[in-house]
N, CA, C and O atoms as CSV, one atom per row, in Angstrom:
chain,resi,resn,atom,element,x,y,z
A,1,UNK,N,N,-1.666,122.892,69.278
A,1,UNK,CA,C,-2.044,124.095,68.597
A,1,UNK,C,C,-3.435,124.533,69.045
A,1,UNK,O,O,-3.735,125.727,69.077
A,2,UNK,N,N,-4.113,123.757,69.322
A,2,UNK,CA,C,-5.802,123.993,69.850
A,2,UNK,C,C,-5.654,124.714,71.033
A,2,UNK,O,O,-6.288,125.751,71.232
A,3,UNK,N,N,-4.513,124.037,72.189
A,3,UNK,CA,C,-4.749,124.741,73.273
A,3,UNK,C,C,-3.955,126.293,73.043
A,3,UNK,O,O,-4.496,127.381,73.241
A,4,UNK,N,N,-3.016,126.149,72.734
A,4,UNK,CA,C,-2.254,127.774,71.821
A,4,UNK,C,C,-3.433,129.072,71.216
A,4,UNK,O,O,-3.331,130.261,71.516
A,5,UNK,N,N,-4.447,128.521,70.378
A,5,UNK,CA,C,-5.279,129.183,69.893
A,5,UNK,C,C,-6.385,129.768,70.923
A,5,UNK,O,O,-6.616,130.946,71.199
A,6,UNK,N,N,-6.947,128.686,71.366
A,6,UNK,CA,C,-7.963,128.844,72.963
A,6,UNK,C,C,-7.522,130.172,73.529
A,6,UNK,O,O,-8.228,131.140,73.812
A,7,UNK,N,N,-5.663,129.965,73.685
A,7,UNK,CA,C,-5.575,130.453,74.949
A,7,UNK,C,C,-5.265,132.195,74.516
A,7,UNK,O,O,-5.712,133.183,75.098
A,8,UNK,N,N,-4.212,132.145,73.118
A,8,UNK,CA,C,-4.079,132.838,73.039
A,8,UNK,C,C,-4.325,133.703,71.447
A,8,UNK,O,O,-3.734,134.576,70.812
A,9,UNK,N,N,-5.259,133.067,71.327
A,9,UNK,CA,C,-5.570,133.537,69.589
A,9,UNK,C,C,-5.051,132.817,68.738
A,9,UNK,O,O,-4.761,131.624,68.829
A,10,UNK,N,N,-4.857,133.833,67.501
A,10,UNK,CA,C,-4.419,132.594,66.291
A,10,UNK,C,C,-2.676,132.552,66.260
A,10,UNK,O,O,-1.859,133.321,66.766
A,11,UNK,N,N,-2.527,131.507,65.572
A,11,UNK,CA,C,-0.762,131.590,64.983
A,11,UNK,C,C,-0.737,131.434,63.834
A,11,UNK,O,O,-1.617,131.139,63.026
A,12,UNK,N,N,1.035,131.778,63.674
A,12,UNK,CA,C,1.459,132.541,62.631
A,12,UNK,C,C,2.460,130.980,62.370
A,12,UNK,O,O,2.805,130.454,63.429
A,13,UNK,N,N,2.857,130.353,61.241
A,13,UNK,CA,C,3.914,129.357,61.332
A,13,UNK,C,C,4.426,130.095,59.788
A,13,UNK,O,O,3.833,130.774,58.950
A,14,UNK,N,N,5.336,129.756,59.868
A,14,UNK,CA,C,6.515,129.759,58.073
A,14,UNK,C,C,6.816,128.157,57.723
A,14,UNK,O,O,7.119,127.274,58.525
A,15,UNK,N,N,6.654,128.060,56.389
A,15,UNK,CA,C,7.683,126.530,55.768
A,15,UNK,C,C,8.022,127.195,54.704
A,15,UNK,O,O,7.960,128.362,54.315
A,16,UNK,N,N,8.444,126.058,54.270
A,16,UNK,CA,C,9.024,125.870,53.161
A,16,UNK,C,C,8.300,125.049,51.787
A,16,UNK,O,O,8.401,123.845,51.555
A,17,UNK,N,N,7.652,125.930,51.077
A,17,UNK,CA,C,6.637,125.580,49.915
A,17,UNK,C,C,7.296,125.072,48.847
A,17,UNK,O,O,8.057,125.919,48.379
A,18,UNK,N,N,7.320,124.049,48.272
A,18,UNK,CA,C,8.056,123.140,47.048
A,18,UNK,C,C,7.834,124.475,45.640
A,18,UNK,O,O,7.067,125.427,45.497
A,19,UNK,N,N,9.029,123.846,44.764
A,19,UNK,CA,C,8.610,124.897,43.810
A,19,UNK,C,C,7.282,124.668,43.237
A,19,UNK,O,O,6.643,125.597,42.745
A,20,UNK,N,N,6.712,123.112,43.295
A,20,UNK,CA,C,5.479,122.832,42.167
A,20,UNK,C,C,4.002,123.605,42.971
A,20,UNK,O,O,2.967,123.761,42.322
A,21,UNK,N,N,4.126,124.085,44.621
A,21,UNK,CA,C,3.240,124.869,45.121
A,21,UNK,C,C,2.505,126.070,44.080
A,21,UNK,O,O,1.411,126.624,43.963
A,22,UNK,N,N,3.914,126.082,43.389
A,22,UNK,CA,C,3.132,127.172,42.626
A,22,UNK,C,C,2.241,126.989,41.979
A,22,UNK,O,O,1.471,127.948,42.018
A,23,UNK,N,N,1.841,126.009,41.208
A,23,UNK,CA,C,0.645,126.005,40.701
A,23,UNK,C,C,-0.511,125.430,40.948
A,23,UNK,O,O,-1.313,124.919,40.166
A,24,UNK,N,N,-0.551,125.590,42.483
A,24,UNK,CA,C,-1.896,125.350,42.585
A,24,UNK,C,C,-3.013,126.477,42.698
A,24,UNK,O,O,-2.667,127.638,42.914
A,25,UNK,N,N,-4.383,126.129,42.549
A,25,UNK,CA,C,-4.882,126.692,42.221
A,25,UNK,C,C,-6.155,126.477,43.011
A,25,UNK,O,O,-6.712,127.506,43.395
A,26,UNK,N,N,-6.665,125.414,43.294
A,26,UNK,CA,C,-7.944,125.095,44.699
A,26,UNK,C,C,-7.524,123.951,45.262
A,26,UNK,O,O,-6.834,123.117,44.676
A,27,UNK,N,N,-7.910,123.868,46.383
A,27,UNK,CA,C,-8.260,122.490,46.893
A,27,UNK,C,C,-7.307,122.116,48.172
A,27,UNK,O,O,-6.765,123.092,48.691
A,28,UNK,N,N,-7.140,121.349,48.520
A,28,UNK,CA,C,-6.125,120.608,49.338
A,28,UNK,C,C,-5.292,119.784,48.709
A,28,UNK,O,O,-5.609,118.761,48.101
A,29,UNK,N,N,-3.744,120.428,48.919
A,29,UNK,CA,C,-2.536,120.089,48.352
A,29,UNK,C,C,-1.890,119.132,48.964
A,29,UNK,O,O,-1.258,119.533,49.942
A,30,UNK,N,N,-1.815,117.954,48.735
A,30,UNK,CA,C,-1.407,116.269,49.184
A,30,UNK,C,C,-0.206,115.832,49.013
A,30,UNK,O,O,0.576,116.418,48.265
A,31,UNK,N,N,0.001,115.126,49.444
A,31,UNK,CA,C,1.353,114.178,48.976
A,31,UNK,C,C,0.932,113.839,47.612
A,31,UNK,O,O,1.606,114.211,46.652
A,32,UNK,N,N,-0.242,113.090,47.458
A,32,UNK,CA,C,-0.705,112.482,45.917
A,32,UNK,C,C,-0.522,113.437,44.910
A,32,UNK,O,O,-0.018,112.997,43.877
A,33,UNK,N,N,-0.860,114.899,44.945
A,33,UNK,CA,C,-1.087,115.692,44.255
A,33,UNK,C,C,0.238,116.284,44.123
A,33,UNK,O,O,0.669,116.894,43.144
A,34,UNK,N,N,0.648,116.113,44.878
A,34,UNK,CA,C,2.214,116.791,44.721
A,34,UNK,C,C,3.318,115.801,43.795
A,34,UNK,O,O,4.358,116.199,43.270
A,35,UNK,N,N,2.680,114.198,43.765
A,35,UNK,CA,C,3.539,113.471,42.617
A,35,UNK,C,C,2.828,113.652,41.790
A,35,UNK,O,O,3.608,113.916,40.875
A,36,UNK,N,N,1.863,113.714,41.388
A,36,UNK,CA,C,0.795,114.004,40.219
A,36,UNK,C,C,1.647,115.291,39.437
A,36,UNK,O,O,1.884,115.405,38.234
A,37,UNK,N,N,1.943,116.030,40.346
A,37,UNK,CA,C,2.119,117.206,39.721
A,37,UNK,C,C,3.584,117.106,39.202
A,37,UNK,O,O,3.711,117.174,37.979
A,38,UNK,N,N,4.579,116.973,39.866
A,38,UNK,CA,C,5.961,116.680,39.380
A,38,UNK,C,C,5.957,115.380,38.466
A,38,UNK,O,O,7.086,115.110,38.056
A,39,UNK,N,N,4.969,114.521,38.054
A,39,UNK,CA,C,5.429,113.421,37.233
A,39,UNK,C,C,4.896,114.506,35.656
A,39,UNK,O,O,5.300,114.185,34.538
A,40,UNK,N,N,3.966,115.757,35.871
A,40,UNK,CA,C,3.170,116.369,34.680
A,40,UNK,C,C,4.478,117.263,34.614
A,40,UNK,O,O,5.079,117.160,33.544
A,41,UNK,N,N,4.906,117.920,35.331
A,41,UNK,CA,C,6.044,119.059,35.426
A,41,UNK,C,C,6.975,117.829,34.428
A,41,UNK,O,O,6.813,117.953,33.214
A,42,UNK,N,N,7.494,117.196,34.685
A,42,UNK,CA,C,8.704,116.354,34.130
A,42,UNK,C,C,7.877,115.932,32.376
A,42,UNK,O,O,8.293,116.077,31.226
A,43,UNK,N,N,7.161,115.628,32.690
A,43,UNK,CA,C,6.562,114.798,30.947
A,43,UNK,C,C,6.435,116.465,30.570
A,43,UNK,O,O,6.354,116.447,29.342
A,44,UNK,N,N,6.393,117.494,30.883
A,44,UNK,CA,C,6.241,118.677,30.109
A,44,UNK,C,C,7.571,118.885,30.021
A,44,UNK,O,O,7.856,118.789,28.827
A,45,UNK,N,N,8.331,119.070,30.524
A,45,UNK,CA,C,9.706,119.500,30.353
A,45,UNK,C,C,10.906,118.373,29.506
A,45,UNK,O,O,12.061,118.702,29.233
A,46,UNK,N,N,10.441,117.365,29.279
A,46,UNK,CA,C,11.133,116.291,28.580
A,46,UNK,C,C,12.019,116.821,27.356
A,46,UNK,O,O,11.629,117.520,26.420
A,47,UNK,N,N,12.936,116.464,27.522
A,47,UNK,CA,C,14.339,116.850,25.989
A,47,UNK,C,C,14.611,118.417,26.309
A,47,UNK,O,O,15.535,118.987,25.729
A,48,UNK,N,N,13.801,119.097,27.233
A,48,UNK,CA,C,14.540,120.347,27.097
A,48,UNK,C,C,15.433,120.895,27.973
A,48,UNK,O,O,15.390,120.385,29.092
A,49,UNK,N,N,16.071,121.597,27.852
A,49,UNK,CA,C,17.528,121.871,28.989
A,49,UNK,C,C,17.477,123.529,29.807
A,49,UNK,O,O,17.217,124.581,29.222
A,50,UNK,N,N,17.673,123.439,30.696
A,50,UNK,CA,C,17.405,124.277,31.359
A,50,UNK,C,C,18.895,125.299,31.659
A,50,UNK,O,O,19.740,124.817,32.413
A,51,UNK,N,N,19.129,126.560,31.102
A,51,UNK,CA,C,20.047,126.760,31.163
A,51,UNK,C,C,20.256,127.688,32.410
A,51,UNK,O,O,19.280,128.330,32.797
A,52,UNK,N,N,21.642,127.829,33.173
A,52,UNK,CA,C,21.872,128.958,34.002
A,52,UNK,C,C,21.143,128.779,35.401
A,52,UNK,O,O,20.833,129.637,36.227
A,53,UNK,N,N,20.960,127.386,35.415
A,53,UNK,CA,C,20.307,126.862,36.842
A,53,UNK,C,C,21.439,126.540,37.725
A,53,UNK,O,O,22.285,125.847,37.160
A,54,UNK,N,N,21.628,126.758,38.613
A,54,UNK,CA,C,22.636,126.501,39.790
A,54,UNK,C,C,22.662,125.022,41.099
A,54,UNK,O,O,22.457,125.229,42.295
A,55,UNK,N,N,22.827,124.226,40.768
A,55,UNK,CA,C,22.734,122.905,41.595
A,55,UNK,C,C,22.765,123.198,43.353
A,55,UNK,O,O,22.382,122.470,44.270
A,56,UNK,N,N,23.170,124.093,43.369
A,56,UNK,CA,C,23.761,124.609,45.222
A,56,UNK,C,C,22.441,124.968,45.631
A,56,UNK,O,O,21.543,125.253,44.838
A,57,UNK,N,N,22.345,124.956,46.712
A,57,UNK,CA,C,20.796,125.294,47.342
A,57,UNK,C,C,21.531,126.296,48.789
A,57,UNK,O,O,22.755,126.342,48.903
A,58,UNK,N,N,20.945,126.765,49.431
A,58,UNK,CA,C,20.691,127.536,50.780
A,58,UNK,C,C,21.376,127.121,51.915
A,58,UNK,O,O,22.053,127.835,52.655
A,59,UNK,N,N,21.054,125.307,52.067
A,59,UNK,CA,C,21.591,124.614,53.068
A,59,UNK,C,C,23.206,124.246,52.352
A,59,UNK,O,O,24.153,123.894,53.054
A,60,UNK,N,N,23.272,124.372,51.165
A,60,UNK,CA,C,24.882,123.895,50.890
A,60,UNK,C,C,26.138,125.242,51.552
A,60,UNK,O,O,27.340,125.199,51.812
A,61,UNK,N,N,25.039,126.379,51.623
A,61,UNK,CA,C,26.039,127.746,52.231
A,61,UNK,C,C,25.350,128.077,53.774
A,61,UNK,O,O,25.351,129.135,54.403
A,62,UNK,N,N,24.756,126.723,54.129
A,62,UNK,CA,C,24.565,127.227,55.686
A,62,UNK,C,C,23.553,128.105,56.340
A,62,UNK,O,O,23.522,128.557,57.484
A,63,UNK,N,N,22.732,128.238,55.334
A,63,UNK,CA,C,21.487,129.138,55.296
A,63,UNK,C,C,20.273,128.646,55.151
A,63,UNK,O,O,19.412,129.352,54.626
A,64,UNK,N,N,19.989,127.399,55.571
A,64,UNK,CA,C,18.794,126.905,55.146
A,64,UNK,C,C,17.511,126.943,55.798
A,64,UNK,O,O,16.481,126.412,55.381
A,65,UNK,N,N,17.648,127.596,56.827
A,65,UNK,CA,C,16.391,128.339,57.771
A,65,UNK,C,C,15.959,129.014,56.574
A,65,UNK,O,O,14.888,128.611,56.121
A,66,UNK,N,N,16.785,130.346,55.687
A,66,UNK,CA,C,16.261,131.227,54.839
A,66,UNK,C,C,15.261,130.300,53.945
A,66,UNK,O,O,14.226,130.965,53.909
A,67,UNK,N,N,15.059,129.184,53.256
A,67,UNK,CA,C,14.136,128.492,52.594
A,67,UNK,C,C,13.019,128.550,53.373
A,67,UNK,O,O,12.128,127.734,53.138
A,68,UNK,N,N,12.834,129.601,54.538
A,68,UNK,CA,C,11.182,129.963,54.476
A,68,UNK,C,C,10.984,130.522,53.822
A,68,UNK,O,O,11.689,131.501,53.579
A,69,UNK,N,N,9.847,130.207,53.118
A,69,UNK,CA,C,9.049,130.719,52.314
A,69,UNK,C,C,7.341,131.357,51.836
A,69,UNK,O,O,6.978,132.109,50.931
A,70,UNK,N,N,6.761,130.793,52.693
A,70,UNK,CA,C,5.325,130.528,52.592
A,70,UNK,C,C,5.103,131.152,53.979
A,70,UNK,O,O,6.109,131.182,54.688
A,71,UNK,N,N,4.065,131.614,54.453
A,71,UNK,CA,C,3.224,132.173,55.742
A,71,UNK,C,C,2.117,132.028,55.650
A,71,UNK,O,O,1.445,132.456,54.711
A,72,UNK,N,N,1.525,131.140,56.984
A,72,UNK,CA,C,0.397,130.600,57.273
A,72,UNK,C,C,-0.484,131.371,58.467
A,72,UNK,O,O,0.119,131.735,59.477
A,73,UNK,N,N,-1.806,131.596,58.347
A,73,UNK,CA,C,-2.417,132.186,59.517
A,73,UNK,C,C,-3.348,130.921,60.210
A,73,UNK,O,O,-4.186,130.336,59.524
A,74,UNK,N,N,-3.158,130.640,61.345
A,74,UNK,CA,C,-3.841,129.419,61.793
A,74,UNK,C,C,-4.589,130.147,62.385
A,74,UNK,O,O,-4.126,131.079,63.043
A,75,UNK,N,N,-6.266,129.865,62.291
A,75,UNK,CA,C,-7.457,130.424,63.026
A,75,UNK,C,C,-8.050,129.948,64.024
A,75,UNK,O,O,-8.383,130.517,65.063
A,76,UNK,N,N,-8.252,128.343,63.544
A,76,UNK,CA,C,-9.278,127.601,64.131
A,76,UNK,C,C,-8.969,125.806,63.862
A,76,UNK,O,O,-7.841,125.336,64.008
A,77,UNK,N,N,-9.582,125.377,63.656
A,77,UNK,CA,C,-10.010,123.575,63.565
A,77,UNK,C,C,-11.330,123.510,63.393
A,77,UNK,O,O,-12.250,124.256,63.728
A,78,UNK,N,N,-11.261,122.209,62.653
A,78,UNK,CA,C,-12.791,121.531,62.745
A,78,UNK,C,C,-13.418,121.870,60.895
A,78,UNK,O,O,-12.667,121.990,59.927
A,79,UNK,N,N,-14.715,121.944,60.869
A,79,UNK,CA,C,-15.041,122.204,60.090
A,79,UNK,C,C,-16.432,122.844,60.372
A,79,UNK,O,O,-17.303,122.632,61.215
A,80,UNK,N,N,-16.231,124.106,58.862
A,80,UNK,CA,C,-17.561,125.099,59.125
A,80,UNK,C,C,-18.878,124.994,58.534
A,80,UNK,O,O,-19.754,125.806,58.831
């Protein structure tokens, strides 16, 4: 990616952002922070039922490229 940028400016990548992305709010988003966050998501949601949720996902109909979601602008490296 360094030599990509050098040569030809910045890039553009897509993923796929977990639903718990959503609530972040600063910082750098981790593996740690990402169980941190789904073990708080689950102890908040405990005994209650979620109705009209659908188990099938994107990749079960062959579409699972479409689970991009997120867009990234890559500038640089290092630190400022």
């Amino acid at each position: 990616m360094m030599k990509e940028i050098l040569r030809n400016g910045v890039l553009t990548t897509e993923f796929e952002a977990p639903n718990l992305f959503a609530t972040y709010s600063s910082g750098l988003f981790t593996a740690d922070g990402f169980v941190q966050l789904k073990e708080m998501s689950l102890a908040q949601s405990e005994g209650k039922i979620a109705e009209g949720i659908s188990k099938k996902n994107l990749e079960d109909e062959g579409k699972a490229w479409t689970n991009l979601n997120h867009s990234v602008v890559i500038v640089g490296w290092g630190v400022d």
